[in-house]
C-alpha positions in Angstrom: -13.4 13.8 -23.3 -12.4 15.8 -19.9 -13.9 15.5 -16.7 -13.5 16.9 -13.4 -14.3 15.0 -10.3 -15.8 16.4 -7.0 -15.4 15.4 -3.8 -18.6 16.6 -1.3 -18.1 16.3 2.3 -16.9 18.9 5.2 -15.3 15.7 6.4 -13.0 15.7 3.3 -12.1 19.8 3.8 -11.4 19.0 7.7 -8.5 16.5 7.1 -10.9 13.7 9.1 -10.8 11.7 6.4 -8.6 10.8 3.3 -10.0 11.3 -0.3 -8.9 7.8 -1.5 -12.0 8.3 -4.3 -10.4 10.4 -6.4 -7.6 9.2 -6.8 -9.2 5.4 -7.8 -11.3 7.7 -10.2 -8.8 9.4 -12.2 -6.4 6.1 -12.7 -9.7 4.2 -13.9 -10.7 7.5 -16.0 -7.2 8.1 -17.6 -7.0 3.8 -18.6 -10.5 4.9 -20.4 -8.1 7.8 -22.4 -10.6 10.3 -20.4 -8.3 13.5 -19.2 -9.1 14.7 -15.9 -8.3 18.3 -15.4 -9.1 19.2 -11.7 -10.3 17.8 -8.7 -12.0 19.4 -6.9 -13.2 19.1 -2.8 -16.9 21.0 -1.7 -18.2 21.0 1.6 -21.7 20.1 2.5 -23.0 23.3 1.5 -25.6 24.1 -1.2 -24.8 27.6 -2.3 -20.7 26.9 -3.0 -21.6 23.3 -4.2 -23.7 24.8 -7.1 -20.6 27.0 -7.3 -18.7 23.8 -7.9 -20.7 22.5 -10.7 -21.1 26.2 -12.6 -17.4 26.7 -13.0 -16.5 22.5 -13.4 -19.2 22.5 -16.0 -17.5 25.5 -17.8 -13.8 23.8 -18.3 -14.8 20.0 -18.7 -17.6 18.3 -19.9 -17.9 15.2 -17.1 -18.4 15.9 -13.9 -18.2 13.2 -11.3 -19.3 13.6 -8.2 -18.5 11.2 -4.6 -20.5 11.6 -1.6 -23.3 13.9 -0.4 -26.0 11.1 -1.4 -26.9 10.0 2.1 -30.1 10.4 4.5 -28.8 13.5 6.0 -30.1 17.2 5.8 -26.5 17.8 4.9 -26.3 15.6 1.8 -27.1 17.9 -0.8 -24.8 16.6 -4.0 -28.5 15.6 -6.1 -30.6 18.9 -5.4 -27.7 21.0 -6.2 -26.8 19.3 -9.6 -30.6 19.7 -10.1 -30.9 23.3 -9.3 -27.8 23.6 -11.7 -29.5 21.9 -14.4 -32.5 23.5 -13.4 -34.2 20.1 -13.1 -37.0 19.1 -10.7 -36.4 16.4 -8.3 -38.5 13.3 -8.3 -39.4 10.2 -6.2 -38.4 6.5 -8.0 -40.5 4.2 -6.4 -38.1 1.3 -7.6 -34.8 2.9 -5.7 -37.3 3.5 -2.6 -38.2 -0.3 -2.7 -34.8 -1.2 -3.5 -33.4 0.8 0.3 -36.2 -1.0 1.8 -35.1 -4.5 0.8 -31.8 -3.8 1.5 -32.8 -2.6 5.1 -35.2 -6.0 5.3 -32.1 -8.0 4.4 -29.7 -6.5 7.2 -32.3 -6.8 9.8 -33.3 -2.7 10.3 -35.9 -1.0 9.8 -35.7 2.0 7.2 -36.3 5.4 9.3 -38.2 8.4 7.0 -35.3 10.0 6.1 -33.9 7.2 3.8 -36.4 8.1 1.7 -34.5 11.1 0.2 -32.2 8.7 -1.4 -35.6 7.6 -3.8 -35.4 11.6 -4.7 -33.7 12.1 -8.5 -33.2 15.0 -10.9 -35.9 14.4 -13.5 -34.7 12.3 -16.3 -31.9 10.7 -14.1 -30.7 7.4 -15.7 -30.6 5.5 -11.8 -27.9 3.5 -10.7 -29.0 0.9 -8.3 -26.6 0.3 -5.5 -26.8 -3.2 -4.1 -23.4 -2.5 -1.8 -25.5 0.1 0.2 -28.4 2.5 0.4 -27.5 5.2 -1.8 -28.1 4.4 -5.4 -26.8 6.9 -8.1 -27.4 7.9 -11.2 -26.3 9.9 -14.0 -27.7 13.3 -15.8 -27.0 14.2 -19.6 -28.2 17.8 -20.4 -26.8 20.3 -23.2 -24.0 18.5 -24.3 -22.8 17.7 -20.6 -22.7 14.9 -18.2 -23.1 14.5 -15.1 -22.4 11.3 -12.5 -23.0 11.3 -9.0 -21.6 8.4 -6.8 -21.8 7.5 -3.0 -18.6 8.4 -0.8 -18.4 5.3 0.8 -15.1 3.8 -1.4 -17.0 0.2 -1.5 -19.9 1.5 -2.6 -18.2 4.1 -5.1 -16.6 1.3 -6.8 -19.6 -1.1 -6.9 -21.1 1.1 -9.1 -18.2 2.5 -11.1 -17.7 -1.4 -11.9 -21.3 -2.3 -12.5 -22.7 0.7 -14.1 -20.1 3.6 -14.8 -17.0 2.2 -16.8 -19.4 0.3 -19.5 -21.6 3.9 -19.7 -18.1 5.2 -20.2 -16.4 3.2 -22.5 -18.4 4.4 -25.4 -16.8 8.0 -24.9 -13.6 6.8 -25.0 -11.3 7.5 -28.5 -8.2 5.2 -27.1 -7.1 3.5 -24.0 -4.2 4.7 -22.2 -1.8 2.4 -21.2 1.0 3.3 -18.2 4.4 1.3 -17.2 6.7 2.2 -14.3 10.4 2.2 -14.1 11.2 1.8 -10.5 14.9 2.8 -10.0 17.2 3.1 -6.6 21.0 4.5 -6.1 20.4 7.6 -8.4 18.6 10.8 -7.4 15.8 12.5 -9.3 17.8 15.6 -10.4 20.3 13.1 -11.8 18.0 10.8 -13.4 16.5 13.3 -15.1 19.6 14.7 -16.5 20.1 11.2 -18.4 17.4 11.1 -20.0 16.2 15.3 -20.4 15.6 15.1 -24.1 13.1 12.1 -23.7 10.7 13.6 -21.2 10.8 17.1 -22.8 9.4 15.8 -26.2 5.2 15.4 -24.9 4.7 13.2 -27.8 2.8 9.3 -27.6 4.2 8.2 -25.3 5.2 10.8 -22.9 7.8 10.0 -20.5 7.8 11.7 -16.9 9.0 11.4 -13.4 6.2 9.7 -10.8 6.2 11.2 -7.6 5.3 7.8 -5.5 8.5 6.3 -5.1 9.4 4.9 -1.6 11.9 7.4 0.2 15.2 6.6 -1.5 13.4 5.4 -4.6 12.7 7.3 -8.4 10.1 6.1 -10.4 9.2 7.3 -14.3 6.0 6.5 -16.3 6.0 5.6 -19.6 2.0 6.4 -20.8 0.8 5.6 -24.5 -2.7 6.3 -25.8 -3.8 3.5 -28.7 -6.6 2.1 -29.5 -5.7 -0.8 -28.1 -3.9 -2.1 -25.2 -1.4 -4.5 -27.2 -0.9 -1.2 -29.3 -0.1 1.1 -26.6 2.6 -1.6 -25.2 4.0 -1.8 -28.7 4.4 2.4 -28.8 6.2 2.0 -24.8 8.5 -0.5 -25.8 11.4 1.3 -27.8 11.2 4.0 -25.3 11.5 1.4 -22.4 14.7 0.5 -24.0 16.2 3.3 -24.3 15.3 4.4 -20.7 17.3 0.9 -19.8 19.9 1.8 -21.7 20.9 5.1 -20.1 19.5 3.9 -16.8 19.4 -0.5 -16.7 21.8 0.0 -13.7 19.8 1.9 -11.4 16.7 -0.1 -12.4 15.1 -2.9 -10.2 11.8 -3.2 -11.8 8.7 -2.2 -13.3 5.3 -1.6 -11.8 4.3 -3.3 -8.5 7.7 -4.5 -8.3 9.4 -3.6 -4.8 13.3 -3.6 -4.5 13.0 -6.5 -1.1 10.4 -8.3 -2.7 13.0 -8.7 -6.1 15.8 -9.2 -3.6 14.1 -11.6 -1.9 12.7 -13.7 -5.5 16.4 -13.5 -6.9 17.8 -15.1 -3.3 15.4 -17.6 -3.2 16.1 -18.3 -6.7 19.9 -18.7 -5.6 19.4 -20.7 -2.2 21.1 -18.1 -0.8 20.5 -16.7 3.1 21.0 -13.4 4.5 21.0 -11.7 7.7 20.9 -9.1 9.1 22.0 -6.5 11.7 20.4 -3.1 12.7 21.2 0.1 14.4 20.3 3.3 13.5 17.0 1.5 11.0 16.0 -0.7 14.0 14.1 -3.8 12.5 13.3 -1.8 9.8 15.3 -3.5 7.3 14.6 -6.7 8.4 10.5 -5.6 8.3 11.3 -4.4 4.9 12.2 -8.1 3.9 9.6 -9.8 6.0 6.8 -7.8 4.3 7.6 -10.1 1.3 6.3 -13.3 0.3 9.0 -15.9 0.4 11.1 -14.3 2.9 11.1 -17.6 5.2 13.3 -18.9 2.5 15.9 -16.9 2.5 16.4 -14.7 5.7 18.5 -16.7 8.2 18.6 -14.5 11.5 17.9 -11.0 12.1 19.2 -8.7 15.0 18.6 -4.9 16.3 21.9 -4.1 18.3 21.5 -0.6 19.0 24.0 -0.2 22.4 27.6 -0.8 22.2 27.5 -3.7 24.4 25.0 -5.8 22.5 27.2 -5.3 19.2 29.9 -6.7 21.5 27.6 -9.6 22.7 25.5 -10.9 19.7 27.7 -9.5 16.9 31.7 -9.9 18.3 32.1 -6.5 17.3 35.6 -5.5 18.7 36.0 -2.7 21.9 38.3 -2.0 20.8 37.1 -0.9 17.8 34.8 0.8 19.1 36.7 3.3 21.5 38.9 3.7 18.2 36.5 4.8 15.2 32.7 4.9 17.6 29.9 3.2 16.7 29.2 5.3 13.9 31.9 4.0 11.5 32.9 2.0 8.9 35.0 -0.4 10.7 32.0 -1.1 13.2 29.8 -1.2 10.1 31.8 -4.3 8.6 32.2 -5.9 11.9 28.6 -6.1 12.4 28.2 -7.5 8.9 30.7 -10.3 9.6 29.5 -11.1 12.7 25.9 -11.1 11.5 27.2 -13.6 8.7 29.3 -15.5 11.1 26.4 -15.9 13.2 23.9 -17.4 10.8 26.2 -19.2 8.7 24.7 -16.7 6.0 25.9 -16.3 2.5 25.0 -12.5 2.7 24.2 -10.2 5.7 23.6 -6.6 5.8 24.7 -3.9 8.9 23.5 -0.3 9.5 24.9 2.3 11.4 24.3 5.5 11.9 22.6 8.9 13.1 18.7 9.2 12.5 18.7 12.6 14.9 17.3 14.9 15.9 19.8 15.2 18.2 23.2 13.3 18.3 25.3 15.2 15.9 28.7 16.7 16.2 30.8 18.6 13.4 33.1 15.5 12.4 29.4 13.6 12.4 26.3 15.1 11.7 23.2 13.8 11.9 22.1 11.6 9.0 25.8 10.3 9.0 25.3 6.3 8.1 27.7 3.6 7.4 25.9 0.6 5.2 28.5 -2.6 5.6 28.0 -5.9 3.2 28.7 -9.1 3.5 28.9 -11.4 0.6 30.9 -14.4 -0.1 33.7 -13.6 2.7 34.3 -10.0 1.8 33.2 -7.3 3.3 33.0 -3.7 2.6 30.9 -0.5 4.2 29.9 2.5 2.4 29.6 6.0 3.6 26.1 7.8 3.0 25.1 11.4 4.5 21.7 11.3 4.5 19.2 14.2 4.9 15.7 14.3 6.4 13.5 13.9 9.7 14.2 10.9 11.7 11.7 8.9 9.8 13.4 9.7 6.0 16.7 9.3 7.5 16.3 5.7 8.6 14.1 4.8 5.5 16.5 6.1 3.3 19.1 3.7 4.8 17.3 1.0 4.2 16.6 2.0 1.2 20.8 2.2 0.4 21.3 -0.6 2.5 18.7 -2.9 0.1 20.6 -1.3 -3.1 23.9 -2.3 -2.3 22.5 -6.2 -1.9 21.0 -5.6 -5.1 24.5 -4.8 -6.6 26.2 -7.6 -4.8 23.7 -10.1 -6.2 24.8 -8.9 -9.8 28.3 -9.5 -8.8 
């Protein structure tokens, strides 16, 4: 089956709000092995939301539908699907008794115009909303089905739990199944080069890059269609080890894996500290590892030294070494580390340096110039990365790097 999903709402078209619903509809559609082949955004309009359905109607055969199924004048979604279908539109006294209660139950009184979301297409089978006041329903005419949901993402997904994904279920002919490969210290181009020949065949399963890495990040999905889940795992896993064995190095995990939170686990694991000192990512690093659970355990001290002097002060950088080689360098870069380390007594500690820009730059270093230095086991090193990007991609990038060269450090 293919389906098409349509967001109704000016709102949406505006940029007021974020159309979160569609993409929680198409990940539960494709685990049901249901293709989606468009989505689709309609303002609160009757004549281009008929539009909509006529030429969504002629590629796919579901069409579902979020929003437009309010009190308003403006929310049109079930008289244009009716006029489409050419369908009257009818009063269910049990929907309008069910808004009432639910008004009674919050403590308001239902005003007149709540009463339009009691009005169906004839032959609607009603989907009773108890998350809010707009119940929906779903129309099956000539071969074709349409579902119409509230907007309101709690309420969508009330109902998509409660009444859509059983209704569904019996459509679909396999379930697909998805796994991530989350990988850091390799670029897409690069990655993709490894492994051309597996994400260029489109058989089951297809292979093929995911564009929601974090800035610094590549992720692939591995997708298999089966008729079970167990099966569609057992189709991924030779192509998951292949993918490991042209890429295991640049790997860090799979699927809600995130390279701190695995850096943080395999510390803790160790009883092994870190700290940490920041300049050009300014605490973003150390945020980075906070976000995780469990990073009590392992971070020891972390510190934002962004002017010369407080390198000097908290970190014993050298002047010296500064009027030599400038803060932008790979001597300070390991001086920070080692003071970072010294300072905490800290098995590892990380250092960043650089030039997030806009301005800043010179020719013998431009802007996105960073130095990453290391600490582990008393060595130290730095590397040299010229990173590209606004401010923002710049500095997340580097902590992006920074986190990848603890990663490789903890395999040494």
């Amino acid at each position: 089956m293919n389906a098409e999903i349509i967001a109704v709402g000016t709102e949406i078209l505006l940029g007021d709000i974020v159309n979160t619903n569609a993409q929680f509809l198409s990940h539960e559609l494709a685990a049901l092995g249901i293709n989606v082949y468009r989505h689709t955004t309609a303002g609160d309009n009757f004549d281009r939301l008929q539009t909509a359905f006529s030429e969504a109607f002629a590629r796919v055969d579901l069409v579902i539908t979020t929003g437009g199924l309010g009190p308003t004048a403006d929310d049109i979604s079930k008289e244009a699907v009716a006029a489409h279908f050419g369908l009257d539109m009818l009063l269910d006294e049990k929907s309008l008794s069910d808004i009432a209660c639910f008004f009674d139950k919050i403590g308001q009184t239902m005003t007149e115009n709540n009463c339009s979301q009691a009005m169906f297409p004839r032959g609607s089978k009603i989907l009773d909303n108890p998350a809010g006041t707009a119940p929906g329903c779903i129309i099956e005419q000539d071969g074709k089905i349409c579902i119409l949901l509230p907007g309101p993402p709690n309420e969508m997904k009330t109902l998509w739990n409660l009444h859509i994904k059983p209704y569904l279920a019996r459509f679909s002919d396999g379930i697909l199944v998805s796994r991530t490969l989350k990988m850091v210290g390799i670029g897409e181009s690069a990655m993709e080069d490894k492994v051309a020949d597996i994400l260029v065949n489109g058989l089951n399963p297809t292979v093929a890059p995911y564009a929601v890495g974090r800035p610094g990040e590549v992720v692939l999905r591995i997708s298999a269609k089966a008729a079970s889940g167990e099966a569609a795992k057992a189709l991924m896993e030779p192509v998951a080890a292949e993918l490991y064995a042209r890429l295991g190095e640049f790997i860090y995990g799979e699927d809600d894996d995130t390279l701190a939170g695995k850096l943080v686990q395999t510390l803790a694991q160790r009883g092994l500290k870190l700290a940490i000192a920041e300049s050009i990512t300014g605490g973003q690093l150390a945020s980075a590892v906070i976000a995780c659970p469990g990073a009590s355990e392992i971070l020891d001290q972390a510190v934002v030294t962004y002017s010369n002097a407080s390198k000097i002060k908290l970190l014993g950088v050298s002047p010296i070494t500064l009027e030599k080689f400038g803060a932008v360098s790979e001597q300070v870069a390991i001086e920070m580390a080692e003071g970072a380390a010294k300072a905490a007594g800290a098995d590892f500690a990380l250092s960043t340096t650089g030039i997030a820009g806009p301005g800043g730059g010179t020719a013998e270093k431009p802007v996105g110039l960073t130095y990453i230095g290391l600490y582990l086991g008393g060595r130290t090193f730095a590397k040299k990365f010229q990173l590209f990007g606004d401010r923002t991609r710049i500095r997340d990038r580097a902590v992006a790097h920074a986190l990848d060269m603890l990663r490789r450090g903890l395999h040494e």
